[in-house]
One Martini backbone bead per residue (centre of mass of N, CA, C, O) as a GRO file, in nm:
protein
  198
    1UNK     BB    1   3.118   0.335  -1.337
    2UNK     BB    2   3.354   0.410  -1.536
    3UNK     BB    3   3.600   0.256  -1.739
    4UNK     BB    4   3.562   0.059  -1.959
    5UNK     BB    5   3.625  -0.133  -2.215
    6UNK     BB    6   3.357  -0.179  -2.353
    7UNK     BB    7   3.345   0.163  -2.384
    8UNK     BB    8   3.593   0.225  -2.520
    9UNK     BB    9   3.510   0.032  -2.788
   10UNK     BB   10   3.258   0.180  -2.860
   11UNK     BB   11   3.396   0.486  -2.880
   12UNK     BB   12   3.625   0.400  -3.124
   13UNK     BB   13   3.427   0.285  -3.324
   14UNK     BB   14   3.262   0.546  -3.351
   15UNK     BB   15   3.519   0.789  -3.360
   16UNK     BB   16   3.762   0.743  -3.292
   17UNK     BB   17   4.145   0.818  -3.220
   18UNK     BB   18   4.149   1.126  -3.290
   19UNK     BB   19   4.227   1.383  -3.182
   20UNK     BB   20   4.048   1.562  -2.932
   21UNK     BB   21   3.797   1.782  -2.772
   22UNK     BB   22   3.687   1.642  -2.448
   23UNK     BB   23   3.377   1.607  -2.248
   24UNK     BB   24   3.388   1.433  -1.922
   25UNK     BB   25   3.167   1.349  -1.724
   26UNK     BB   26   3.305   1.320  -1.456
   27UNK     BB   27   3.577   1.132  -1.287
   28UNK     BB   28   3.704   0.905  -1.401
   29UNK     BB   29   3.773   0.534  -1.410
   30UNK     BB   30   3.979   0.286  -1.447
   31UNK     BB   31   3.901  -0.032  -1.548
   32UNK     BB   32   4.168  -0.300  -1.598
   33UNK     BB   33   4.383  -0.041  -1.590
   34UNK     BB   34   4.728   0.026  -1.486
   35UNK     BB   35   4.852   0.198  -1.623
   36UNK     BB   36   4.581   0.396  -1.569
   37UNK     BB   37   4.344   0.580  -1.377
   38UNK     BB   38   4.206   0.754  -1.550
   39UNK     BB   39   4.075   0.929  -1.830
   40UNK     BB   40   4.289   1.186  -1.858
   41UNK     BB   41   4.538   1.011  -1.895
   42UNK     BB   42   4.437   0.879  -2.142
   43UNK     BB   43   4.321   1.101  -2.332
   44UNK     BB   44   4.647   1.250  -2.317
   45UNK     BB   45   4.789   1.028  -2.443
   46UNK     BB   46   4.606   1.075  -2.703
   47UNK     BB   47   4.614   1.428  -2.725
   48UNK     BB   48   4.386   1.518  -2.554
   49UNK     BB   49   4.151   1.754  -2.535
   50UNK     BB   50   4.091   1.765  -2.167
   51UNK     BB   51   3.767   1.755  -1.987
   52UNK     BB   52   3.621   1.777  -1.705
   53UNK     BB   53   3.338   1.677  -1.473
   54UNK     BB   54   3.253   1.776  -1.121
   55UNK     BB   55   3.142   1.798  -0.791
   56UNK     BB   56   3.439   1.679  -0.666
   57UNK     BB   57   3.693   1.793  -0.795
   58UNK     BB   58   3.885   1.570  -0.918
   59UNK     BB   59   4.139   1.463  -1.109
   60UNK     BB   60   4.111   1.767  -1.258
   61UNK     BB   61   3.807   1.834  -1.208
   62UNK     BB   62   3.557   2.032  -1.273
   63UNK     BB   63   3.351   2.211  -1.024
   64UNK     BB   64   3.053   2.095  -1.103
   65UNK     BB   65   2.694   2.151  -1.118
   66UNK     BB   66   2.467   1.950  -1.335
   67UNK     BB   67   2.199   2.167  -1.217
   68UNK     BB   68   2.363   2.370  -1.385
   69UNK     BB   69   2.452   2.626  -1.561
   70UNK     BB   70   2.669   2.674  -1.817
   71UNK     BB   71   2.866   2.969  -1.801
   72UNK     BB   72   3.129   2.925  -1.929
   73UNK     BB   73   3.187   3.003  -2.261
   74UNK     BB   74   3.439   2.855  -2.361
   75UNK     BB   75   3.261   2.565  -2.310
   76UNK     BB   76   3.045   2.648  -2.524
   77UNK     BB   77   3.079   2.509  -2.795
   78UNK     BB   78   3.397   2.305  -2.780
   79UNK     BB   79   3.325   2.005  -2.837
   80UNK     BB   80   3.388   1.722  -3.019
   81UNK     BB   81   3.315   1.559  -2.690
   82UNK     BB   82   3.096   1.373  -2.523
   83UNK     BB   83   3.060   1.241  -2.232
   84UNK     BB   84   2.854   0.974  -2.057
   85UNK     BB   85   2.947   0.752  -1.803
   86UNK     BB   86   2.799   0.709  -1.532
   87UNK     BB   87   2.620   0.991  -1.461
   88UNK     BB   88   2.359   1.082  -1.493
   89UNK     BB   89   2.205   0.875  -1.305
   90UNK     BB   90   2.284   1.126  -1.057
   91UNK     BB   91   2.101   1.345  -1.203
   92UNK     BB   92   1.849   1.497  -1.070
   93UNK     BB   93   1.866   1.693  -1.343
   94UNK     BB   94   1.775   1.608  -1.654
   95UNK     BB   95   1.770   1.856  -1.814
   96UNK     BB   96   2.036   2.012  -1.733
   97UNK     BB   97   2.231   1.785  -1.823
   98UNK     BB   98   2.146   1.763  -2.158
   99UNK     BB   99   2.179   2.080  -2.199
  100UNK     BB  100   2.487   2.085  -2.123
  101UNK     BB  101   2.548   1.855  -2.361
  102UNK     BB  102   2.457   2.031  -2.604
  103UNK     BB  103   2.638   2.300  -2.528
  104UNK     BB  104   2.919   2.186  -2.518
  105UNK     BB  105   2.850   2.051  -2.792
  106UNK     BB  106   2.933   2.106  -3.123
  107UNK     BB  107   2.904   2.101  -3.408
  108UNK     BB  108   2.973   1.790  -3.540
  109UNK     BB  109   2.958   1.666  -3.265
  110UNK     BB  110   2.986   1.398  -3.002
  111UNK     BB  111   2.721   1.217  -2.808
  112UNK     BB  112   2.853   0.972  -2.547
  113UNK     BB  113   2.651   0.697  -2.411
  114UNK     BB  114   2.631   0.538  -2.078
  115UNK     BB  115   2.408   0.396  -1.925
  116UNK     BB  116   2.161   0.309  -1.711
  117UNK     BB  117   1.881   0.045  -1.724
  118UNK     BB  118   1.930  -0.026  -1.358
  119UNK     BB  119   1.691   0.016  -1.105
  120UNK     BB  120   1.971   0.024  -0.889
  121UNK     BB  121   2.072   0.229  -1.036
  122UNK     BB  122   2.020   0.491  -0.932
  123UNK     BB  123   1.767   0.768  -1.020
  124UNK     BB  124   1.783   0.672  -1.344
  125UNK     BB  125   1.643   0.541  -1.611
  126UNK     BB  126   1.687   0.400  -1.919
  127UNK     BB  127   1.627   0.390  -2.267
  128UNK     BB  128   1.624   0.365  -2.611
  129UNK     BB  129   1.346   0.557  -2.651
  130UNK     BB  130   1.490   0.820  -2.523
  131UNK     BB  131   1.694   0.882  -2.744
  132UNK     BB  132   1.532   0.908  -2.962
  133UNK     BB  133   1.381   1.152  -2.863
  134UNK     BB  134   1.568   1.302  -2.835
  135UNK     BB  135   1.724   1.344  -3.132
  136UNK     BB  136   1.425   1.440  -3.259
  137UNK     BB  137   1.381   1.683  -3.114
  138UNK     BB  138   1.697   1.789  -3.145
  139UNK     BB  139   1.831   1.688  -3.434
  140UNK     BB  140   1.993   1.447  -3.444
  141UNK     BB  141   2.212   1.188  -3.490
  142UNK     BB  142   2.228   0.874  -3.549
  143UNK     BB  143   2.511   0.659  -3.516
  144UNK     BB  144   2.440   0.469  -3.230
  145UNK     BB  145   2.215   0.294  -3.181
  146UNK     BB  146   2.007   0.247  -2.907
  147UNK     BB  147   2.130  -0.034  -2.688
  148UNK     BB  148   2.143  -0.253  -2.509
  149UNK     BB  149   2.450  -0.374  -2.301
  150UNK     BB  150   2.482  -0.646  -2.105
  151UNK     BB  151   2.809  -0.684  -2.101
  152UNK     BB  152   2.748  -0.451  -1.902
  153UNK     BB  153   2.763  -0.398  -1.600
  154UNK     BB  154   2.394  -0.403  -1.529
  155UNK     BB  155   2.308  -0.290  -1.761
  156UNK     BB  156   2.285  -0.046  -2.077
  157UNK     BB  157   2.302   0.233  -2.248
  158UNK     BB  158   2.383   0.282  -2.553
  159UNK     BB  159   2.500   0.605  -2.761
  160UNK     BB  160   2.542   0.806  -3.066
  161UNK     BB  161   2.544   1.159  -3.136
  162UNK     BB  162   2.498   1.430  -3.400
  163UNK     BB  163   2.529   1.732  -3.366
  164UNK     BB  164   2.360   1.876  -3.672
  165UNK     BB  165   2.257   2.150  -3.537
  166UNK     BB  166   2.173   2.485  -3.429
  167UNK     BB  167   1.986   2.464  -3.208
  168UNK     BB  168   1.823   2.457  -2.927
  169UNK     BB  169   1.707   2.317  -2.629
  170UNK     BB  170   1.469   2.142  -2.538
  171UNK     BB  171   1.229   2.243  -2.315
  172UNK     BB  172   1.098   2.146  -2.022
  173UNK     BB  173   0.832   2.094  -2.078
  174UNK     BB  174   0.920   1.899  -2.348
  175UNK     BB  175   1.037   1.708  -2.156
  176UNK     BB  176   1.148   1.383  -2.188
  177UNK     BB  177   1.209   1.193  -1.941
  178UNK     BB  178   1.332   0.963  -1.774
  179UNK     BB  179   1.287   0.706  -1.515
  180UNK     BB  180   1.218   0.752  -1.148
  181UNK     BB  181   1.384   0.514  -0.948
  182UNK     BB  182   1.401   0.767  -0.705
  183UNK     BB  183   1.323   0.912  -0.359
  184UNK     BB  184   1.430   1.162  -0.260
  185UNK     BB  185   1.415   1.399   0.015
  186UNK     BB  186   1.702   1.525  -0.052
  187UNK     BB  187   1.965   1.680  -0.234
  188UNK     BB  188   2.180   1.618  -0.045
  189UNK     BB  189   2.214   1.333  -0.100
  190UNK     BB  190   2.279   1.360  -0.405
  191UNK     BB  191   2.531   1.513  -0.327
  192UNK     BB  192   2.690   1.280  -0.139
  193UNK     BB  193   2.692   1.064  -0.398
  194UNK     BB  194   2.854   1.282  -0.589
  195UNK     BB  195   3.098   1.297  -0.410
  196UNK     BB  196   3.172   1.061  -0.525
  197UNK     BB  197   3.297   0.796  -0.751
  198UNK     BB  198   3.179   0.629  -1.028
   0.00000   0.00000   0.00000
């Protein structure tokens, strides 16, 4: 998807923009915004511990596949701010994708997603009623109700949790996950796809 304006004010909105140690799904770019080409040029002029991650390793972003568990402890539980803006939705699994965002979010650090509501867009398709039960089963706190936001190329689902507790995430077996809208044949495929920039 890339950071458009109406995402960064979505996100300056609810978390505010003061310093803080973010971590960036995606190696994202700036739509529309001539001064920064990514996320990270942004995030780091305003003070911020940014990393990225991304399996295409670009732009400076930790070269990781989030249909894998996150080995490395330095960065588990150490984020401030996870942020999720139009990489979800091209991640095969997507129980290990949100377990991942749960490890790497810090106890009462911020969860802000924008994903693809589109589904012509990506290979699952997101709505307000899965952030709820995500939330509630997670034990997280709704900072900004999940809610189609229109105005966002494509229609998207925003919202802002926020980690409150200490559990661990929950189990794949009751994992309620989005909608598949699309069936790859080989996982390849989908690895071939998500080595573009979003």
């Amino acid at each position: 998807m890339g950071l458009r304006t109406s995402t960064l004010d979505f996100l300056f909105q609810h978390v505010g923009a003061h310093p803080r140690r973010i971590c960036e799904l995606g190696n994202q770019h700036l739509k529309g915004d001539q001064k920064f080409k990514t996320g990270k040029e942004l995030f780091q002029s305003l003070g911020w511990l940014h990393v990225s991650m991304d399996i295409n390793g670009m732009d400076g972003a930790v070269s990781l596949d989030l249909c894998e568990a996150i080995k490395d402890v330095r960065l588990l539980d150490s984020f401030d701010l996870v942020t999720n803006f139009g990489t979800g939705e091209h991640i095969p699994d997507q129980w290990m994708l949100f377990k991942n965002i749960h490890d790497l979010c810090k106890f009462g650090g911020h969860m802000v997603h924008v994903v693809s509501a589109d589904p012509k867009h990506g290979s699952w398709n997101y709505d307000p009623l899965f952030f709820e039960g995500l939330a509630r089963r997670n034990g997280y706190i709704l900072v900004a109700k999940p809610e189609i936001r229109p105005e966002v190329k494509g229609n998207h689902v925003s919202c802002v949790l926020l980690k409150g507790n200490l559990q661990p995430f929950e189990n794949r077996v009751g994992f309620q996950g989005p909608v598949r809208v699309n069936d790859f044949a080989l996982y390849r495929t989908m690895v071939e796809r998500r080595l573009q920039p979003c």
